[in-house]
C-alpha positions as CSV (number, residue, x, y, z in Angstrom):
1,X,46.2,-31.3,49.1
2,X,46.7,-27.6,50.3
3,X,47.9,-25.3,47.7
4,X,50.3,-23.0,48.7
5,X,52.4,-20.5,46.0
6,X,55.5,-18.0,46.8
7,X,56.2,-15.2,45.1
8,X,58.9,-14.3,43.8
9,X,61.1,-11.3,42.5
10,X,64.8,-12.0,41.2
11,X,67.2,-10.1,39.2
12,X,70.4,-12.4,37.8
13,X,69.6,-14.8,40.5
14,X,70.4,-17.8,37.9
15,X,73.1,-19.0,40.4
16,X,70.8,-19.4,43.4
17,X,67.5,-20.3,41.7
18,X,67.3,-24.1,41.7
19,X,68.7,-24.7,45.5
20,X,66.0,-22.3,46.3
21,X,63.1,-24.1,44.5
22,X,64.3,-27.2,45.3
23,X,64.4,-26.3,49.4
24,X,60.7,-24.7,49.0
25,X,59.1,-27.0,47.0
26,X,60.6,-30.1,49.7
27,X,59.2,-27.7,52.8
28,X,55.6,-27.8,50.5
29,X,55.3,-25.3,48.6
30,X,53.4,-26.5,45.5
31,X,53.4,-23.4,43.2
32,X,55.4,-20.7,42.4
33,X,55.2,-17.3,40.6
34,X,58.2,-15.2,39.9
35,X,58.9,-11.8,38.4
36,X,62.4,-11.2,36.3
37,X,63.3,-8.0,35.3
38,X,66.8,-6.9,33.6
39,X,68.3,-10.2,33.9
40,X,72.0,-10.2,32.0
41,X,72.5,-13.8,33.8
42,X,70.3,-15.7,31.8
43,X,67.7,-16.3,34.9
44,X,65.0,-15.2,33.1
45,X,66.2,-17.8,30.5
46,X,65.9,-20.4,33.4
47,X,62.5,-19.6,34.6
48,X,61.3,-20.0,31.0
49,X,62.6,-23.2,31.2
50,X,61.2,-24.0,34.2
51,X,57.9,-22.7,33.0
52,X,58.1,-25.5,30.0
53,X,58.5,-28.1,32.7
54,X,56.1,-27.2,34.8
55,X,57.7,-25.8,38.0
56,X,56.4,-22.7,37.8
57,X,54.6,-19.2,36.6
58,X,57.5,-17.1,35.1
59,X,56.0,-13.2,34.4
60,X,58.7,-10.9,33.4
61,X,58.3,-7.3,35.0
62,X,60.5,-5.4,32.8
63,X,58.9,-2.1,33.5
64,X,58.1,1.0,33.4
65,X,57.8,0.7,36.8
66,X,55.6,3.5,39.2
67,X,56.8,5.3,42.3
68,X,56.3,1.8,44.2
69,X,59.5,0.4,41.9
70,X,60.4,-2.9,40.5
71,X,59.5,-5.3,43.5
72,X,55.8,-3.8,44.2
73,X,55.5,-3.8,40.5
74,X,55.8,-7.2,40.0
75,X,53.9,-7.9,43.3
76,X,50.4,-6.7,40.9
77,X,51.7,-8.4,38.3
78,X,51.3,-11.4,40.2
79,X,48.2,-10.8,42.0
80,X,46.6,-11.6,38.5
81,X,48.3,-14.5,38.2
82,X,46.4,-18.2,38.3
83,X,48.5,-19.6,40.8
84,X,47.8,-16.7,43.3
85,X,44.3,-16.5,43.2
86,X,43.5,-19.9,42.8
87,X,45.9,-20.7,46.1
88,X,44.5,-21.7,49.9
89,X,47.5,-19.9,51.4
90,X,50.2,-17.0,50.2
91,X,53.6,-16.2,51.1
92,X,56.3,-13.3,49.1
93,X,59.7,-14.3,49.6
94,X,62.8,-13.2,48.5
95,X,65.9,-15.2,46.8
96,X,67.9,-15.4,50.4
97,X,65.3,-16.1,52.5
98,X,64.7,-20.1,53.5
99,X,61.8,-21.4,55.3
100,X,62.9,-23.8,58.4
101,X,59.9,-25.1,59.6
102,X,60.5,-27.4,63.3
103,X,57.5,-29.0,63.9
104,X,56.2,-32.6,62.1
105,X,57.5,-33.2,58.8
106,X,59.5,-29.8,58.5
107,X,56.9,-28.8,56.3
108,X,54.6,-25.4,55.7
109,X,50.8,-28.2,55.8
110,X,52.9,-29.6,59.4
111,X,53.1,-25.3,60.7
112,X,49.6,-25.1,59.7
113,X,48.0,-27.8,60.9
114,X,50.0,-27.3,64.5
115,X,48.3,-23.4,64.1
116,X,44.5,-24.3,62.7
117,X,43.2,-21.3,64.0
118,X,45.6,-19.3,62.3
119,X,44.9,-16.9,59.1
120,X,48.1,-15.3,58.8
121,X,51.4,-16.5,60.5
122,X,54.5,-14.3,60.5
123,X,57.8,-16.3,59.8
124,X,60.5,-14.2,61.5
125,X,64.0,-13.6,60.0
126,X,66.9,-15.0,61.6
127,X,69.7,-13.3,60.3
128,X,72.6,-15.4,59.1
129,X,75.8,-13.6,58.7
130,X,78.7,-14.1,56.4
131,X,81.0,-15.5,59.2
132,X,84.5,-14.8,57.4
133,X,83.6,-16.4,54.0
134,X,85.2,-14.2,51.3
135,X,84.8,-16.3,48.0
136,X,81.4,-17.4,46.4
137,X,81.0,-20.9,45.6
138,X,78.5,-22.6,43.8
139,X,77.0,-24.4,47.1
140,X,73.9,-23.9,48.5
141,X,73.8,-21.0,50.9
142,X,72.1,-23.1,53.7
143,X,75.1,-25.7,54.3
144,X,77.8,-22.6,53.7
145,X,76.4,-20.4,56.3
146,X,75.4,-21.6,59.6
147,X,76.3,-19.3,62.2
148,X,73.5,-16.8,62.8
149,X,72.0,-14.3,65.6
150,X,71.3,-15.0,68.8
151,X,67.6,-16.4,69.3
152,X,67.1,-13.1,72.1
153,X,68.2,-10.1,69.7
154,X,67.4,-7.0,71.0
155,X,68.9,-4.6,68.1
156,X,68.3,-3.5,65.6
157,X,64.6,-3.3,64.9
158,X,64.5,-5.1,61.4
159,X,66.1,-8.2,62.3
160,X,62.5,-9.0,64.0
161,X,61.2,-7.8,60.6
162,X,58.8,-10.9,58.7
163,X,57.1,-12.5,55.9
164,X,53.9,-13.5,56.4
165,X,52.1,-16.8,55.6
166,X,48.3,-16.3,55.0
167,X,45.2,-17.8,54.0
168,X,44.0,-16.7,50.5
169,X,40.2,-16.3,51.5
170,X,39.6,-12.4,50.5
171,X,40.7,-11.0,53.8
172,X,43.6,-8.9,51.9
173,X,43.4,-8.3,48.3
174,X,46.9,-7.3,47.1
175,X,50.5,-9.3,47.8
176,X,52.7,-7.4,49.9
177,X,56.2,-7.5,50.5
178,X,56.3,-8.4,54.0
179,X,52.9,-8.7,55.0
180,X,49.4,-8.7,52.6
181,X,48.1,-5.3,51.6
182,X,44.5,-3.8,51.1
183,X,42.5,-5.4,53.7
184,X,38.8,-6.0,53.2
185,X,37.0,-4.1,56.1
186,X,34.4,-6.5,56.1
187,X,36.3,-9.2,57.0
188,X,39.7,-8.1,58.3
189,X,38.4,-8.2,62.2
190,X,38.2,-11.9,61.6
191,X,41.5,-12.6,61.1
192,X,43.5,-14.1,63.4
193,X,47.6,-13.6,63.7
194,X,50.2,-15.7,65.2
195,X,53.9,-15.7,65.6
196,X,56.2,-18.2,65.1
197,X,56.2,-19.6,68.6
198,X,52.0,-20.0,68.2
199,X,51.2,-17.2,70.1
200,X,48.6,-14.7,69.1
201,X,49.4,-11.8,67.9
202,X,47.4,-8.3,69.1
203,X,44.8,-7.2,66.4
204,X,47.0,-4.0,65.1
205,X,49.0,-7.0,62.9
206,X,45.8,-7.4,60.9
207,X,46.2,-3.7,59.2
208,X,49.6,-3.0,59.9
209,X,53.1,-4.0,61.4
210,X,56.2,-5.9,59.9
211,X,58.4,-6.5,63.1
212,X,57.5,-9.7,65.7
213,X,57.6,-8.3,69.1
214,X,61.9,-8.3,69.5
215,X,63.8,-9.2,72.6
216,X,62.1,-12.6,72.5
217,X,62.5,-15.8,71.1
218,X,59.8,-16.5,67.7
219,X,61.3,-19.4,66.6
220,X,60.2,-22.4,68.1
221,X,57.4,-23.8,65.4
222,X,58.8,-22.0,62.5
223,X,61.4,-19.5,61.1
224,X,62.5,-17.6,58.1
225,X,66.8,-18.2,57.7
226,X,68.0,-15.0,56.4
227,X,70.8,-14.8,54.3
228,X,71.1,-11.4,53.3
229,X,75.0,-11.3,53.1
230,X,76.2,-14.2,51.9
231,X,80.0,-14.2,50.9
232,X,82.2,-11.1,50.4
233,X,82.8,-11.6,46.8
234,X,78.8,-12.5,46.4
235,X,77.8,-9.4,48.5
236,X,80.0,-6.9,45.9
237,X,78.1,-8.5,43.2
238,X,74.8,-7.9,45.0
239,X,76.3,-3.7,46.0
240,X,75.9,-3.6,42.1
241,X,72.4,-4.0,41.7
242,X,71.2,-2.0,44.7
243,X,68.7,-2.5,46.8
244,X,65.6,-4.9,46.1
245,X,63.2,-2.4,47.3
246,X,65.1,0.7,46.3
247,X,67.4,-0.7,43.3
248,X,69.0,3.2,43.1
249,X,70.7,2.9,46.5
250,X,74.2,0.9,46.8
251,X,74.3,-1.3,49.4
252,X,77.4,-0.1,51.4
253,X,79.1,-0.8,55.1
254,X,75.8,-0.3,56.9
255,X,73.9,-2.9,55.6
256,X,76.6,-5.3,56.5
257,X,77.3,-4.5,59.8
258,X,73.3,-4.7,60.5
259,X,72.8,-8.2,59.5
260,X,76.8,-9.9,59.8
261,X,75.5,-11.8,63.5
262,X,77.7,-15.0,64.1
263,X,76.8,-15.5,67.2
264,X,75.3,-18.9,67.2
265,X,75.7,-22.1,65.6
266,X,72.1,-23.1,64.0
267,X,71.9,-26.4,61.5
268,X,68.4,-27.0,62.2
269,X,67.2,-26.8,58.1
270,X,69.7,-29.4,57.6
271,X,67.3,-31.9,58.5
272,X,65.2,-30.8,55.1
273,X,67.7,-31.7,53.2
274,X,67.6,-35.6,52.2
275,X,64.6,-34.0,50.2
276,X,65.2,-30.8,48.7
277,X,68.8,-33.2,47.7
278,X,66.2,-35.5,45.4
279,X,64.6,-32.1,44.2
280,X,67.8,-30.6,43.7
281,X,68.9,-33.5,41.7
282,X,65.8,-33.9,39.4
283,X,65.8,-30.4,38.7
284,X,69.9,-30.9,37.3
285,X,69.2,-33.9,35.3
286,X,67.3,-31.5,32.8
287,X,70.4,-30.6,30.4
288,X,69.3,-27.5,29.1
289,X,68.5,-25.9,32.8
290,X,71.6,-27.6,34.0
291,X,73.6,-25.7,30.8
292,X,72.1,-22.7,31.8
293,X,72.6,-23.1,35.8
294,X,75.9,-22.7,34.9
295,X,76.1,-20.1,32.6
296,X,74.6,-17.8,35.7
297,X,77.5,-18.9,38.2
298,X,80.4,-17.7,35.3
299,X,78.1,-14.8,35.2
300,X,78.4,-14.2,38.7
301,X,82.2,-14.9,38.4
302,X,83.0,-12.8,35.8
303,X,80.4,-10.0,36.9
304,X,82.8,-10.0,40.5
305,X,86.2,-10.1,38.1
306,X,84.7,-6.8,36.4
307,X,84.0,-4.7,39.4
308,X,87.1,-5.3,40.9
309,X,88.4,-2.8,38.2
310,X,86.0,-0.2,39.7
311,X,87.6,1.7,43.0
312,X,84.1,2.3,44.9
313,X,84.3,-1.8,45.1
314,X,87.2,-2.4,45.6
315,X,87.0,-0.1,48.6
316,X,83.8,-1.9,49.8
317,X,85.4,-5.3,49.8
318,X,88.4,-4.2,51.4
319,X,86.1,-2.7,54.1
320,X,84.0,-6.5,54.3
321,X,87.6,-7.9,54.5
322,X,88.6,-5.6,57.5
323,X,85.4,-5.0,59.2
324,X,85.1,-8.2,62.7
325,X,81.6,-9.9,62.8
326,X,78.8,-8.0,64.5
327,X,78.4,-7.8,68.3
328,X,75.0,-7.9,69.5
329,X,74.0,-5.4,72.0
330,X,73.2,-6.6,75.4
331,X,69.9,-5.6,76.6
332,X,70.8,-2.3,79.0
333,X,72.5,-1.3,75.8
334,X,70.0,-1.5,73.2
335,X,67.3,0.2,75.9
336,X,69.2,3.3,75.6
337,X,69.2,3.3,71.7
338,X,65.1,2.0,71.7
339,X,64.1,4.6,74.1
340,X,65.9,7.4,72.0
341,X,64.0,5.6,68.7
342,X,60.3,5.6,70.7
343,X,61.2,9.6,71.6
344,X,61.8,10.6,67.7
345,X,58.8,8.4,66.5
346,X,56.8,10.0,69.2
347,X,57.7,13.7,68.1
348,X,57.1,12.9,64.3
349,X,53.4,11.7,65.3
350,X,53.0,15.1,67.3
351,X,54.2,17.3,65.0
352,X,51.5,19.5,63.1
């Protein structure tokens, strides 16, 4: 059996934690490291649990952290780890982002036996937006959210952004966030990348890049369901702990607006979920994670209660509450802001 292990970096995720494992490990994924750090949910008290039972690797990344912060840190914390370097392929996710594989069995061995050429695929985000929803419930994010971006997107840049799936054979030696870092320059040439739809990518993604080529469709063998938003009340809680790269910097309107798409309907991971249900369920039947599943969603709850008593979010969710869904650009639209974009990076690489 191919062994493939995510990655992992949460921070009072506790309420989210076993619909996520229970999704990845049904789309095959049969290991998993995660990094805590600063957890006043109780998640780190979960993944200890988990640990006991065997799900997964639990490393706690409490700091000090370098210049890199809390997510990179963690990232070589897990590079030591057993279940990274002993795995056939890699992938770094994040606690809102859902593999929906759509070809064979719906499964990560299915994508890579459809690619067998392939060394490193990148699973594009499809951005899911927060289509009205204003209180958090204790559902899985993948049947409350199901409108998302149009497949043909053609702003802004990061919605073509990726994670990347890739064979653990010494090509890159450190985890990245989006894409594998330090590449071996004795082997890198070898590497072949494809997109989502199975076509090959040019050879600058083997050193660099983190968007698919955008304006196109990169979904048909595989994508990555985004949920960055989720609902108002849920996307205060997640203002509070800033950003997952840059944990200093409050999310505010701008984020929203970037990622709130509701453009089209798209159930397609539904059909995953007869199996992540039995996962799901075996994971609840354990009393003691089940307790403390729980204690994370009052958490969550109360944490929301709390800041309401705070003005800056009070404002911010009276902004989500007024603020319509966003409109995509059509194409002649987005040109004009692209070609501006191309101009500035061009001028940054010519300047002394």
């Amino acid at each position: 059996m191919v062994q493939i292990t995510a990655v992992l970096t949460v921070r009072n995720e506790g309420a989210y934690l076993l619909d996520w494992i229970a999704h990845h490990r049904a789309c095959g994924i049969t290991d998993f490291v995660v990094l805590s750090n600063n957890c006043q949910d109780g998640t780190d008290d979960m993944l200890d649990r988990l640990e006991v039972m065997g799900w997964l690797t639990h490393i706690r990344n409490d700091g000090p952290y370098d210049q890199g912060g809390i997510q990179f840190a963690g990232l070589k914390l897990a590079d030591k780890a057993e279940a990274v370097t002993q795995a056939d392929w890699l992938l770094a996710l994040d606690i809102d982002e859902f593999v929906n594989v759509h070809v064979g069995d719906r499964t990560l061995p299915a994508l890579i036996e459809a690619l067998p050429e392939a060394d490193a695929i990148a699973l594009t985000w499809r951005l899911f937006g927060n289509n009205g929803v204003l209180h958090y419930e204790d559902t899985p994010i993948t049947r409350q959210f199901t409108r998302a971006a149009p497949t043909l997107l053609y702003w802004p840049w990061r919605a073509a952004m990726f994670k990347t799936l890739y064979r653990n054979h010494g090509a890159y030696q450190k985890l990245g966030v989006h894409r594998p870092r330090d590449p071996d320059t004795t082997r890198i040439n070898q590497m072949q990348w494809y997109d989502g739809e199975g076509r090959a990518l040019p050879a600058q993604f083997r050193t660099r890049q983190i968007f698919t080529p955008y304006g196109r469709s990169n979904y048909a063998l595989v994508q990555l369901n985004h949920y960055p938003l989720g609902a108002m009340e849920s996307y205060v809680v997640k203002a509070d702990r800033g950003r997952a790269v840059h944990a200093d910097q409050m999310l505010g309107l701008d984020y929203w607006i970037e990622r709130n798409f509701n453009t089209e309907e798209d159930r397609s991971i539904a059909q995953i979920e007869p199996r992540s249900d039995v996962i799901r369920a075996q994971l609840a039947a354990d009393s003691v994670l089940d307790t403390l599943h729980e204690q994370a969603v009052r958490w969550r709850r109360t944490r929301f209660e709390t800041l309401m008593l705070q003005e800056p979010f009070r404002a911010l969710l009276g902004r989500l509450m007024m603020t319509p869904p966003t409109r995509p650009l059509p194409l002649n639209t987005a040109k004009f802001l692209v070609a501006h974009a191309k101009r500035a990076r061009e001028e940054a690489a010519n300047t002394p």
